[in-house]
N, C-alpha and C positions, 0 to 999 in steps of 0.2 A: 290701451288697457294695461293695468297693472301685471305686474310678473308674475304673481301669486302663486301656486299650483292650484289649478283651475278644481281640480280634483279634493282638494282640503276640505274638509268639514266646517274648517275655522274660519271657510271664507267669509267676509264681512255681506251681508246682506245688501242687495244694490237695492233700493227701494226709489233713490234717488233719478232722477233721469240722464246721470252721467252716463250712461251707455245705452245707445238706440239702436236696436234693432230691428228691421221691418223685413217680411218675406211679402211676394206677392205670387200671385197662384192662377192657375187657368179654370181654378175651383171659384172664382171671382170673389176671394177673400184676400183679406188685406190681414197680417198676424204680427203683433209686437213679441217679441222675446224678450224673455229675460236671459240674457248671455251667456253666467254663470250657470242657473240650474237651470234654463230650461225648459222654462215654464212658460205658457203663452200668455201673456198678462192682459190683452184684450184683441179684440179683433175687431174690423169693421166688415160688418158684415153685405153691407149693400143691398140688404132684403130689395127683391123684385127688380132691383138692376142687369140690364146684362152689359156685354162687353168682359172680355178677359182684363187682365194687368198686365200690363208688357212692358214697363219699367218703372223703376224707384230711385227719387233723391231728397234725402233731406238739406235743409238749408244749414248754411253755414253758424247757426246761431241757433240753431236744434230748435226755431219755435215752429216749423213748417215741413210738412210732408208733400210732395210731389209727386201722382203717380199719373202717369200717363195707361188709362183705361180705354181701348179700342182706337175712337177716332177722339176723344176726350181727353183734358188734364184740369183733374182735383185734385186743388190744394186743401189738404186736414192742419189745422191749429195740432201739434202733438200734443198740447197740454192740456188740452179743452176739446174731450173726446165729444160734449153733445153741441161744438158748434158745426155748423151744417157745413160743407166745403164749398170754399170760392171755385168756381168750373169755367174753364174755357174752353169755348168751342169753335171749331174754323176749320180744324183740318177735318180732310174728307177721308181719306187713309189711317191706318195704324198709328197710332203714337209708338216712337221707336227710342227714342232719347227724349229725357228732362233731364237740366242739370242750371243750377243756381248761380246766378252771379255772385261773387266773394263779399258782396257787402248787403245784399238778399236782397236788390233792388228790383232785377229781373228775373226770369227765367226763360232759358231755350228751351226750344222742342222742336224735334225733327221727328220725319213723317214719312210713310209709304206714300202719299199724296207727291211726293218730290218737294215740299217745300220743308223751309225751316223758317221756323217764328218766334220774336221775341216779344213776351209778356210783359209788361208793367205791373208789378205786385200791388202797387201802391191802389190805384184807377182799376186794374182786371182789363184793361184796353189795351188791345195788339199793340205795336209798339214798330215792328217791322215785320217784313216779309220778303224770306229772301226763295227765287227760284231757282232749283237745282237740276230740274231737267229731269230726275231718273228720282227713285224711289230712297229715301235718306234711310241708312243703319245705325248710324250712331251721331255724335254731335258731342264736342268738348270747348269747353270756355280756355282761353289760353289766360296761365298764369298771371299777365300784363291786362286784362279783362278788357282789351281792347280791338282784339280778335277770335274768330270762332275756325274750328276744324273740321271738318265734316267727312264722313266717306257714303260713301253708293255703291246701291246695287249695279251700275254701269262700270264700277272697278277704282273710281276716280275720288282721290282723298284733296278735298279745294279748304284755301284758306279766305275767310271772308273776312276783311277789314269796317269793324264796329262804327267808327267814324267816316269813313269812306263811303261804306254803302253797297260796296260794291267785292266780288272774286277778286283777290289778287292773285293767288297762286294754287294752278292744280297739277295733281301728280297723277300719273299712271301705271305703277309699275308693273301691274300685271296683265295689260288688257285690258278685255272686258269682264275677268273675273270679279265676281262682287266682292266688293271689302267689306268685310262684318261687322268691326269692332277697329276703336281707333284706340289711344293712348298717348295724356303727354306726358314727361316728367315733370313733376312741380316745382323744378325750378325752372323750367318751360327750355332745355337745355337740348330734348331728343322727344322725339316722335316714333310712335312703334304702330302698324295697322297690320291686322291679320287679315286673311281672305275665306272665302269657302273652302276653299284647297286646303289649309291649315298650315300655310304660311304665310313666315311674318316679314314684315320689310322696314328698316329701321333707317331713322336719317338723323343727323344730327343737327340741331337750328343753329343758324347762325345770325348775328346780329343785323338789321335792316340796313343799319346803318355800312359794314363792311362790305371790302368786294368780293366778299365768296358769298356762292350763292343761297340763297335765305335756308332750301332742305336742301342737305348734301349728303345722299347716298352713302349711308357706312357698310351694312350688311345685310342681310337677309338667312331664314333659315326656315328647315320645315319643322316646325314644332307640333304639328298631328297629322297623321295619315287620314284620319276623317274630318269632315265640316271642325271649323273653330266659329265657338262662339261667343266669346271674350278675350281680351287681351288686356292686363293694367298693369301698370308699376306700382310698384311697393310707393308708399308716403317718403320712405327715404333712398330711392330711386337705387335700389341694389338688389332689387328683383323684380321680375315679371313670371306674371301667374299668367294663364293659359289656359280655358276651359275648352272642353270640345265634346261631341260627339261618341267620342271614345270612351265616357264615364270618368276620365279622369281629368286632373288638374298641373299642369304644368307649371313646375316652377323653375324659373331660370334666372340664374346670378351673372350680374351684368358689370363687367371689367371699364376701368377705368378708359379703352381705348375700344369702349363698345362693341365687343363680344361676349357672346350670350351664351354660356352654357349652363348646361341640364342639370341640374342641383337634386330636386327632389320629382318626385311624383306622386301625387295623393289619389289614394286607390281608397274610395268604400263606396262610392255612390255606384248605384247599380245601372241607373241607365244615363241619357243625357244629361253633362251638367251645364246649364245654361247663363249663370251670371258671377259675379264676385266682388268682395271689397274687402281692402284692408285696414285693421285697426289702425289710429294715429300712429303708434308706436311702432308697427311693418311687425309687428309679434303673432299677428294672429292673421285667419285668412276665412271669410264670411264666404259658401258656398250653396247656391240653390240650382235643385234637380227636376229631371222630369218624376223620378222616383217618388216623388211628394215629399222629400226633406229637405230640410237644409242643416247644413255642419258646420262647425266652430274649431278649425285645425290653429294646433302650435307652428307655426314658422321651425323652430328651431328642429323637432322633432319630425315633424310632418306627420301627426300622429290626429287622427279625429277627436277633441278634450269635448264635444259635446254635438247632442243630434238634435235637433228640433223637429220633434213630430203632431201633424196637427192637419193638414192641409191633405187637401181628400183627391186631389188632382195634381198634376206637374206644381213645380215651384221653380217659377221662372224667370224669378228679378230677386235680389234684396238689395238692400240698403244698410250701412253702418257709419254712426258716427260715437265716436267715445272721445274725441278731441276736447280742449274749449271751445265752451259754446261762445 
């Protein structure tokens, strides 16, 4: 996102689709924002659908919306609001994670069902299916788009090799506590997962090919006293936000020798805040509540520059991309 003062008069009218915003809701509404002011510029309404939204991603190339609804994922054209969404169907549990391959060929999805599934965009035909045993929370594409990351509700963050087929590496650090939320950096460098406890456990990757070992244990820290339920790094890997239970949002700046201290705190949402994303530029920070809003904070300030209000029940996922499409 541009530096602007979000707040200006003179800001330049985005009409354009360089900035995507999506919230999703337990109001079983899907709502575009307009970033700047604020405005909701459409919604999909899902007349006579049920199923909640339990997460959001857009594609790499801003032309596809992905939203994993109940035990479902529909993919929306963003540009071509009356064409009808491609749907996939298989899992039998929650959809808990979508997230796009870097070239929009595929899509994962992981699932309370225990499995995690890859989609062919091209065909809409499974593509694989991998068994994890225990109920999936989250699910990331690694940088190298040749391995996926996964953690559970059995505590256990496993790495599954795309070509292989097969788990190559799983981690336990806490037990059997469940791991909520996983995190990698994008230049696929360090790995952060947070648990129900609201702490995080952070490793640093190491190349396949050397003899240290692939995650190597740097730190760990408690970054909420209550449930955590997101963890992500900034785009330019110099912070990690932190949602939780607590109403608020943790942000923490991450030292060249991976230590993570407590930078800011973003304090307005009134009750649970549930998900996050940040702008291309790590300037901004996309946050959705059970309060039924969602915000648009400055990084630098940590200050709320805008609310979105519109959504009649929790807002429990969004989505942002303002990058190149």
């Amino acid at each position: 996102m541009p530096s602007q003062t979000v707040s200006s008069k003179s800001a330049p009218a985005r009409h354009d689709m360089s900035v995507i915003l999506v919230t999703g809701s337990y109001d079983h509404e899907i709502r575009f924002w307009e970033a700047w002011s604020g405005i909701c510029s459409r919604t999909i309404p899902r007349t006579g659908e049920t199923g909640q939204i339990n997460r959001l991603a857009i594609s790499p190339d801003k032309r596809l919306l992905a939203a994993g609804i109940h035990k479902k994922v529909c993919i929306y054209e963003i540009a071509n609001p009356s064409a009808p969404p491609l749907q996939f169907d298989g899992h039998t549990g929650n959809v808990t994670a979508v997230c796009f391959h870097s070239e929009g060929k595929w899509l994962v999805t992981g699932s309370e069902d225990g499995t995690i599934k890859i989609w062919d965009l091209r065909s809409a035909h499974l593509q694989r299916n991998y068994d994890n045993e225990a109920p999936v929370n989250d699910v990331v594409v690694h940088p190298n788009q040749g391995e996926l990351l996964s953690c559970d509700q059995a505590g256990r963050i496993k790495q599954w090799d795309l070509s292989e087929n097969i788990c190559t590496h799983e981690l336990t650090p806490a037990g059997d506590i469940p791991m909520r939320s996983i995190s990698l950096a994008s230049d696929g460098s360090c790995l952060v997962a947070g648990n129900n406890k609201g702490r995080c456990y952070v490793w640093k990757i190491n190349d396949e090919r050397s003899d240290l070992p692939r995650f190597q244990a740097v730190t760990k820290f408690q970054a909420h006293n209550k449930y955590l339920t997101r963890c992500l790094f900034s785009p330019d890997v110099k912070y990690l936000a932190t949602c939780s239970a607590d109403t608020t949002v943790k942000i923490w700046s991450i030292s060249l020798n991976y230590e993570f201290k407590l930078d800011k705190v973003l304090q307005g949402h009134q009750r649970w805040v549930w998900d996050c994303a940040f702008s291309a530029d790590s300037a901004y920070l996309v946050t959705a509540s059970s309060d039924h809003t969602a915000r648009l904070w400055e990084m630098a300030s940590g200050e709320t520059v805008r609310q979105y209000n519109g959504h009649h029940k929790a807002a429990v996922c969004c989505a942002l991309h303002d990058g190149a499409g």
